[in-house]
C-alpha positions in Angstrom: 8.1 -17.4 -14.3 5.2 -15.7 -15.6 3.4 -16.7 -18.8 -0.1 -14.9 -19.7 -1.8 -16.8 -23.4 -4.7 -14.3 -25.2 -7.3 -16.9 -25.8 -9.8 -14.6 -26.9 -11.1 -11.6 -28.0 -14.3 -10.0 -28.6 -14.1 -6.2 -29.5 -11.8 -4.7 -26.9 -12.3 -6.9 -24.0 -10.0 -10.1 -23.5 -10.1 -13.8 -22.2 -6.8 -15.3 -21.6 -4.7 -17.5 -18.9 -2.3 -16.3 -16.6 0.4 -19.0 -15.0 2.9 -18.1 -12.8 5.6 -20.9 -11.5 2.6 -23.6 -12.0 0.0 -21.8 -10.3 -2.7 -20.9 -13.2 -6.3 -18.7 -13.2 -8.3 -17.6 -16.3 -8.9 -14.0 -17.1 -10.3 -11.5 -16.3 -9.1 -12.0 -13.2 -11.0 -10.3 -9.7 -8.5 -10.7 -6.6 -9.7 -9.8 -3.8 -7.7 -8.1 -1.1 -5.6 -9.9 1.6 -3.9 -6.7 3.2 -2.3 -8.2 6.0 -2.5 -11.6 4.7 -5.9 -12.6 5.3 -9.4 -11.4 3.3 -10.9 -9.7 6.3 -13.4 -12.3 8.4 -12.2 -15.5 6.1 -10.4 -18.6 6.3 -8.1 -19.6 3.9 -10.6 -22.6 3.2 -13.4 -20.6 2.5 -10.9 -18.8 -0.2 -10.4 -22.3 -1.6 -14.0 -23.2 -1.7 -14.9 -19.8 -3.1 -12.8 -20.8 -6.2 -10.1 -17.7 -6.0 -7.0 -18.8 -7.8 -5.4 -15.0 -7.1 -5.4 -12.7 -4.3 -3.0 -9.4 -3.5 -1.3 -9.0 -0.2 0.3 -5.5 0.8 4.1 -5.5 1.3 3.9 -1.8 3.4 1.7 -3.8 6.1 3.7 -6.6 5.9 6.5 -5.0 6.4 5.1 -3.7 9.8 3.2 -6.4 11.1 4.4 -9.5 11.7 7.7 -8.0 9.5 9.3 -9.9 6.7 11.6 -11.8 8.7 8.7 -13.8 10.6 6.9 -15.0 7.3 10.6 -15.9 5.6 10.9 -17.9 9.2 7.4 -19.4 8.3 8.5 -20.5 4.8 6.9 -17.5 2.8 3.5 -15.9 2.6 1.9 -18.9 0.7 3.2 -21.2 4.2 2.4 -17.9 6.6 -1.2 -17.8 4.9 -1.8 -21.6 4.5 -3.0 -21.2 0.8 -1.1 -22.2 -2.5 -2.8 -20.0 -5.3 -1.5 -17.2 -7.0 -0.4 -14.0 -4.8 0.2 -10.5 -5.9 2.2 -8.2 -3.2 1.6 -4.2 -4.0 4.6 -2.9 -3.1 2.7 -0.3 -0.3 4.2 2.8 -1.9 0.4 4.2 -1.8 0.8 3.9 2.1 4.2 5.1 2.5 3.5 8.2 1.0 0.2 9.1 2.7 0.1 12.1 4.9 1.1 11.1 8.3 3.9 8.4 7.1 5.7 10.6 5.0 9.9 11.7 5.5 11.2 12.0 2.9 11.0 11.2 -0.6 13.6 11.7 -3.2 14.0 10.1 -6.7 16.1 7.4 -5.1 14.1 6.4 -2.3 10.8 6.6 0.3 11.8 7.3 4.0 9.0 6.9 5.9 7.6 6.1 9.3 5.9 3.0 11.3 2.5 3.8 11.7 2.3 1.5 14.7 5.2 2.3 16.6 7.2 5.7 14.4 9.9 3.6 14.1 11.7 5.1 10.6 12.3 3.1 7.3 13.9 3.6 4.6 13.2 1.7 0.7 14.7 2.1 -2.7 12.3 1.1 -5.6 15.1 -2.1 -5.6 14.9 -2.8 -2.0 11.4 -3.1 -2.1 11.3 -5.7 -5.1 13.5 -7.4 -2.7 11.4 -7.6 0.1 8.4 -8.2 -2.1 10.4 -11.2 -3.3 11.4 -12.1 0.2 8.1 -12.1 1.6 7.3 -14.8 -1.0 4.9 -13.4 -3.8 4.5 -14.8 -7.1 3.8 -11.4 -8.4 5.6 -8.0 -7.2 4.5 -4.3 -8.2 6.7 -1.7 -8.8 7.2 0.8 -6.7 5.5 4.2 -8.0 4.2 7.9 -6.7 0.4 7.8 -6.8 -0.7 12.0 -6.1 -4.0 12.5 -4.7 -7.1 13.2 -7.0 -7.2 16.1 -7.9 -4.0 16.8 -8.6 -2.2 19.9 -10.7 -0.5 19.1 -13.8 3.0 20.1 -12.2 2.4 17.3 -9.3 0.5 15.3 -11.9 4.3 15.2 -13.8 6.3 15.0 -11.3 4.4 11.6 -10.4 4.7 10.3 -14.4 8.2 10.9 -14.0 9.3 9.4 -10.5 7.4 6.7 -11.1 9.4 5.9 -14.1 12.6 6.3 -12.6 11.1 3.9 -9.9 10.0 1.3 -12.9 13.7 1.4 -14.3 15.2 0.3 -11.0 12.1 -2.1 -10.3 12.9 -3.9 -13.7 16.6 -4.7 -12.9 15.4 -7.8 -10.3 14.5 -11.0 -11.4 11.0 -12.7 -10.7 7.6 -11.9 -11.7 7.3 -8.4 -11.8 4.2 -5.5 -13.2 5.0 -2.0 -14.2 2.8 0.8 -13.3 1.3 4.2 -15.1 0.4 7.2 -13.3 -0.3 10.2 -15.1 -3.9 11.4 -13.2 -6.9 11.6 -16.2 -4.3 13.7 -18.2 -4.8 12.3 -21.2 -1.4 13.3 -22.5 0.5 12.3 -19.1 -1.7 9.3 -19.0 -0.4 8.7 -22.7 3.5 9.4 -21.7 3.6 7.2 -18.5 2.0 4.1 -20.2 4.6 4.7 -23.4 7.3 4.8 -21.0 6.0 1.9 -18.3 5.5 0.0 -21.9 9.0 0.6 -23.1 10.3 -0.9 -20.0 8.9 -4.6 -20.8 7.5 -5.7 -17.6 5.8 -9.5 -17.8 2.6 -7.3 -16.8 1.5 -3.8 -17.0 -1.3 -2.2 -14.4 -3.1 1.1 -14.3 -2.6 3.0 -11.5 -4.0 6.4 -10.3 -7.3 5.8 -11.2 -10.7 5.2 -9.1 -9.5 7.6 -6.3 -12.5 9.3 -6.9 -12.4 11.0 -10.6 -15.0 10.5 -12.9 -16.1 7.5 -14.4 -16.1 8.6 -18.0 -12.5 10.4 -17.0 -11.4 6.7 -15.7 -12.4 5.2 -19.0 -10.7 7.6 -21.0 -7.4 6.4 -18.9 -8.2 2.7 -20.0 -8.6 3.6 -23.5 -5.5 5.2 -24.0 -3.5 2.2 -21.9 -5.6 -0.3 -24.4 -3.8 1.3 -27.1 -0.7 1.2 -26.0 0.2 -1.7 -23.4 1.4 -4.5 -25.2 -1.3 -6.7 -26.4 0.6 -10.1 -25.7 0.7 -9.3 -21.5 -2.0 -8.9 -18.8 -3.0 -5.0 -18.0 -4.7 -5.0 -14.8 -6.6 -2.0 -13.1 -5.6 -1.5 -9.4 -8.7 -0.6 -7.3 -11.8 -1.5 -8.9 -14.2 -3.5 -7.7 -17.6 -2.3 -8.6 -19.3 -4.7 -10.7 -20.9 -2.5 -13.5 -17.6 -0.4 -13.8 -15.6 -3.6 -13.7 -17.6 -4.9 -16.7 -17.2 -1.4 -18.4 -13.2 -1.7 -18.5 -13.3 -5.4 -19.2 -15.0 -3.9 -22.7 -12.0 -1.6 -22.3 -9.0 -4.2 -22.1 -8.9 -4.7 -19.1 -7.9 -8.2 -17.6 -6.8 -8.1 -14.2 -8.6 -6.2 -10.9 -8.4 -6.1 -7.2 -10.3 -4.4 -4.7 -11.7 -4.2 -1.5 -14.9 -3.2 -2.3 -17.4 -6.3 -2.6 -15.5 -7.5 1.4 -15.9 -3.7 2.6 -19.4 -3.2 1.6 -20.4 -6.6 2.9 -18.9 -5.5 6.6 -20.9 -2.3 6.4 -23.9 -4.5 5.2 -24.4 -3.8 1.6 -24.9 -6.6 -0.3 -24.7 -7.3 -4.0 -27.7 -8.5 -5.6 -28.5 -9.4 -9.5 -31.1 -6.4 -9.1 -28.3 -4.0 -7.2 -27.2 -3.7 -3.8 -29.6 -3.9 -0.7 -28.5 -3.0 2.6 -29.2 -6.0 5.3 -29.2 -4.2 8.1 -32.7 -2.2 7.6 -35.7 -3.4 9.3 -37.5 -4.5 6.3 -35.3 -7.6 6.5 -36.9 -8.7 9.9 -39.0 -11.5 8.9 -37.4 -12.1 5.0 -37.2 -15.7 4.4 -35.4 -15.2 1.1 -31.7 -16.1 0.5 -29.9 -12.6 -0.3 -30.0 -13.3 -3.9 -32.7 -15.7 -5.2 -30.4 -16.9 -8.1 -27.4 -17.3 -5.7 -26.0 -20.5 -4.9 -23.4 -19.3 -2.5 -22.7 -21.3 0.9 -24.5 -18.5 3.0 -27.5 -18.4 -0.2 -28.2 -21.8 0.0 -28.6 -22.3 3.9 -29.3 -18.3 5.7 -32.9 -16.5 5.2 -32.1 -12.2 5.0 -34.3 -12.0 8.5 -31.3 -14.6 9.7 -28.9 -12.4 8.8 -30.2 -9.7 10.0 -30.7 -10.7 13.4 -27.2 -11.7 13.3 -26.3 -8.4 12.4 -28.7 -6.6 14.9 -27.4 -8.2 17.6 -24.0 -7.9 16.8 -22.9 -11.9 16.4 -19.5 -11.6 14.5 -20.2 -14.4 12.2 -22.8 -12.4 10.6 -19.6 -10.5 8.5 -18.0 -14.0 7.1 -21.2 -15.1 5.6 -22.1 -12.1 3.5 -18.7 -11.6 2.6 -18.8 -15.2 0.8 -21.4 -13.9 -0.6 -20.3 -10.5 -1.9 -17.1 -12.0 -3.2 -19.2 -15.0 -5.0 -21.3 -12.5 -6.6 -18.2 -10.9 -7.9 -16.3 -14.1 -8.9 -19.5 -15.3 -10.7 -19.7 -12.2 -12.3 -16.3 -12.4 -13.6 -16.4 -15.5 -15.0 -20.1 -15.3 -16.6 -18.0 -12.5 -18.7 -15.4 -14.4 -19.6 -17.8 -16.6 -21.1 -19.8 -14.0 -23.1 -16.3 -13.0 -24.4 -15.5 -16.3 -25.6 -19.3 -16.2 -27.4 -18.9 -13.4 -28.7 -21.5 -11.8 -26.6 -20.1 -9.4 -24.0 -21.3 -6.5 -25.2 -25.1 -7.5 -24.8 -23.8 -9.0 -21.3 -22.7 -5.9 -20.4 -25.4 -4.2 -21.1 -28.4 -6.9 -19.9 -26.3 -6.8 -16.5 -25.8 -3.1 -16.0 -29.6 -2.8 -16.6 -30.9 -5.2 -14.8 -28.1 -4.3 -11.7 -29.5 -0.5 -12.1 
């Protein structure tokens, strides 16, 4: 069972506790992605030590690789991955509708193909509740039709209205379970979709359609109007978003749950987060750097590893290089995160906000 408390408020932005079946982390919330079960170059200890109490795992890839029946043989993806906290399974439905994986889709069901092997599949919004459930999440999202950006107002419909139709058949499963709007940055599709994903009464209610590359300002539009209408007694959480001044900027929007890949992608192409912005390790200026990445960081890899370290590391192509700066990038976020929530219990995220955002650049 799901249970999400509103501690706090200050303005528009919220600090709260979700608990799901025992398993309990403060909001906002960052998860960071576990696609195929693991956060790219990490252990599940390092997860622990990091302090993550959430991640989100992708049912789609799942589904392929090692398929559902291995991890059910394995006791469920908490057993599979060796790590007890609280895990969110997207239901793939942004993969399975891709270019390339497409068959067929219909307003009953996705048919689409393996993109390993071609081998066919085919998933009813139920179906793949069921298999969310099956693989062991604490947390399933509904199934739902995400267009490209941009999209016409015709396709832009069409989504708000499958995805709906999707959300009604998602809702009739037991178990933990998050609705879904679509709707582009149409501010009256965006409007309809989260009435309707609303109406449905999901435990949880998410955002999704958004940073696939609109604007900013269009994004937060899109967050205003789900502020005003998502319930204010259950978690809305923003699929997707993991830059840190823009994850700030929808915290002051409502916003209390986020996942991305963005802080463990950037630190495998070598951009680091700093207080004073990013850097990127890999340039030459970071030869003979004794500095920690971040001089106020207190990370594992912050505390031990000089930048002319890492950058040998990564000039020379030693693997291990990757691990350490994505504990970093992901503590960076995590502290982030929770140095808000703080600010919000204060009363003093807005100046937070602001101090950060300049001083990040």
């Amino acid at each position: 069972m799901l249970n999400f408390e509103l501690k706090c408020t200050d303005g528009n932005s919220r600090a709260g506790e979700l608990s799901v079946d025992g398993r309990i982390a403060k909001t906002p919330l960052f998860m960071p992605v576990a696609t195929r079960g693991v956060v790219r170059t990490l252990l599940s200890e390092d997860i622990e030590q990091l302090g993550i109490h959430a991640l989100i795992t992708n049912a789609y890839h799942l589904l392929m690789r090692p398929g559902v029946e291995v991890i059910e043989k394995m006791g469920g993806i908490h057993d599979f991955m060796n790590w007890d906290g609280i895990i969110f399974t997207d239901s793939g439905g942004f993969q399975m509708i891709r270019k390339g994986f497409e068959q067929d889709i219909t307003d009953d069901r996705v048919k689409f193909k393996s993109e390993y092997d071609g081998s066919v599949f085919e998933l009813t919004p139920r179906k793949n509740i069921e298999l969310q459930m099956r693989l062991g999440a604490d947390v399933a999202m509904c199934l739902d039709y995400c267009p490209p950006h941009p999209a016409d107002k015709e396709t832009l419909l069409a989504s708000v209205e499958k995805t709906t139709r999707w959300a009604k058949e998602c809702r009739t499963k037991d178990g933990a379970i998050f609705g879904i709007s679509q709707g582009g940055v149409d501010p009256a599709l965006r409007a309809k979709s989260c009435t309707e994903i609303a109406d449905i009464d999901f435990q949880g209610n998410a955002i999704g359609g958004l940073s696939i590359g609109e604007p900013t300002d269009d994004m937060y539009r899109m967050l205003e109007i789900a502020h005003d209408i998502y319930p204010p007694n259950s978690p809305r959480y923003l699929m997707g978003l993991g830059s840190p001044v823009e994850m700030l900027e929808s915290i002051g929007r409502g916003i209390d749950l986020f996942d991305s890949a963005y802080p463990t992608r950037n630190a495998r192409h070598g951009t680091i987060f700093t207080q004073y912005g990013p850097i990127d390790i890999r340039k030459a200026k970071y030869r003979c750097d004794k500095s920690s990445l971040d001089d106020d960081c207190i990370c594992p890899t912050c505390k031990r590893y000089s930048r002319a370290y890492i950058n040998h590391l990564c000039r020379t192509k030693e693997l291990s290089w990757m691990r350490m700066v994505t504990i970093h990038n992901l503590h960076f976020i995590l502290s982030l995160i929770r140095n808000a929530r703080v600010a919000i219990n204060s009363g003093d995220f807005k100046d937070f906000k602001n101090d950060f955002a300049k001083k990040y650049g």
